[in-house]
C-alpha positions in Angstrom: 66.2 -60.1 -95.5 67.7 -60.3 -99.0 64.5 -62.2 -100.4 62.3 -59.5 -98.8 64.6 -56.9 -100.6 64.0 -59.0 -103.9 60.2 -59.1 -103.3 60.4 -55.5 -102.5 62.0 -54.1 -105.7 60.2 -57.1 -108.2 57.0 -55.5 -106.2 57.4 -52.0 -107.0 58.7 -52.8 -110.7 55.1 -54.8 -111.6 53.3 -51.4 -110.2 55.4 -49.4 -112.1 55.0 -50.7 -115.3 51.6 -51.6 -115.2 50.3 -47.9 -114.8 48.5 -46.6 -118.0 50.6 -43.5 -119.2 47.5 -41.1 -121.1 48.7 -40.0 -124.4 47.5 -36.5 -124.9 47.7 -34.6 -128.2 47.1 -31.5 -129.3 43.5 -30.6 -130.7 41.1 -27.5 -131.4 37.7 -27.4 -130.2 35.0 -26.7 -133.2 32.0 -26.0 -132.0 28.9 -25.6 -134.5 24.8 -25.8 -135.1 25.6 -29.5 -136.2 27.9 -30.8 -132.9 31.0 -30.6 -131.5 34.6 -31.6 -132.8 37.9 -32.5 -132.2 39.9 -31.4 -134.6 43.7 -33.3 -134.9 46.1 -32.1 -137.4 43.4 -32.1 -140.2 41.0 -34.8 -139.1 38.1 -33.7 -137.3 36.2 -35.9 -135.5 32.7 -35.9 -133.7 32.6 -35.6 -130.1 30.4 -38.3 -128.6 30.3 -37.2 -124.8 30.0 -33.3 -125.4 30.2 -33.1 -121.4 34.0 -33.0 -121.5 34.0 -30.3 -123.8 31.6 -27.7 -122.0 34.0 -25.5 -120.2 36.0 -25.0 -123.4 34.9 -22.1 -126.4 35.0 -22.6 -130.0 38.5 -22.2 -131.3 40.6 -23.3 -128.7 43.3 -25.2 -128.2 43.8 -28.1 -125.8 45.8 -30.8 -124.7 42.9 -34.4 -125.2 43.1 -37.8 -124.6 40.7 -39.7 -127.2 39.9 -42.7 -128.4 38.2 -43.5 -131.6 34.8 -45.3 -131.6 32.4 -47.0 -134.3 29.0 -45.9 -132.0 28.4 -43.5 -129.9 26.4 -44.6 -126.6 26.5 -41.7 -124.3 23.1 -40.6 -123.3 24.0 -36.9 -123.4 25.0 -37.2 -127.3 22.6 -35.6 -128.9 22.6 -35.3 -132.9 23.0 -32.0 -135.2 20.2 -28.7 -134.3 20.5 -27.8 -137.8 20.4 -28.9 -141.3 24.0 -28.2 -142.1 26.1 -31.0 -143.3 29.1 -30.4 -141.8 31.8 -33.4 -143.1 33.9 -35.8 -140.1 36.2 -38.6 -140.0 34.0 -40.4 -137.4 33.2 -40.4 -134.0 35.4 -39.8 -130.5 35.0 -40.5 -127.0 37.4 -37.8 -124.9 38.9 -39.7 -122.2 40.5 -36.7 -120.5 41.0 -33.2 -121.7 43.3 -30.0 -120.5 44.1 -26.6 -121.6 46.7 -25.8 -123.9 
């Protein structure tokens, strides 16, 4: 009975620890002619998978989980409408993203 105790709590300590914690932080939605950004303290990156962003305005604050990428392969990317040049600091992927 003791080993199966030992098992037990050895068990649940491994499942514990390996769950991923997500790191949110907070952003600002910018939304423009040329794409849509996430803008962190005063970087603003280029949202690859626009998707995640749809339900939220320009403007707003929120909680997002990102990571940053070199290429951005998501097939519902689609580059800038206009001829603005509107400056980044590269491209994001949001993992998950919440209201503020």
């Amino acid at each position: 009975m003791r080993n199966l105790n030992y098992l037990l709590l050895i068990t649940t300590l491994v499942l514990f620890l390996s769950c991923k914690k997500e790191n949110f932080t907070n952003a600002t939605i910018i939304k423009n002619c040329t794409g849509t950004y996430l803008q962190v303290l005063d970087k603003e990156y280029m949202v690859c998978n626009i998707k995640k962003t749809a339900p939220f305005s320009n403007g707003q604050k929120v909680l997002a989980n990102y990571s940053l990428i070199k290429e951005c392969k998501d097939e519902s990317f689609r580059g800038p409408v206009c001829a603005m040049y509107y400056p980044n600091d590269g491209l994001t992927k949001i993992i998950s993203i919440k209201n503020l």
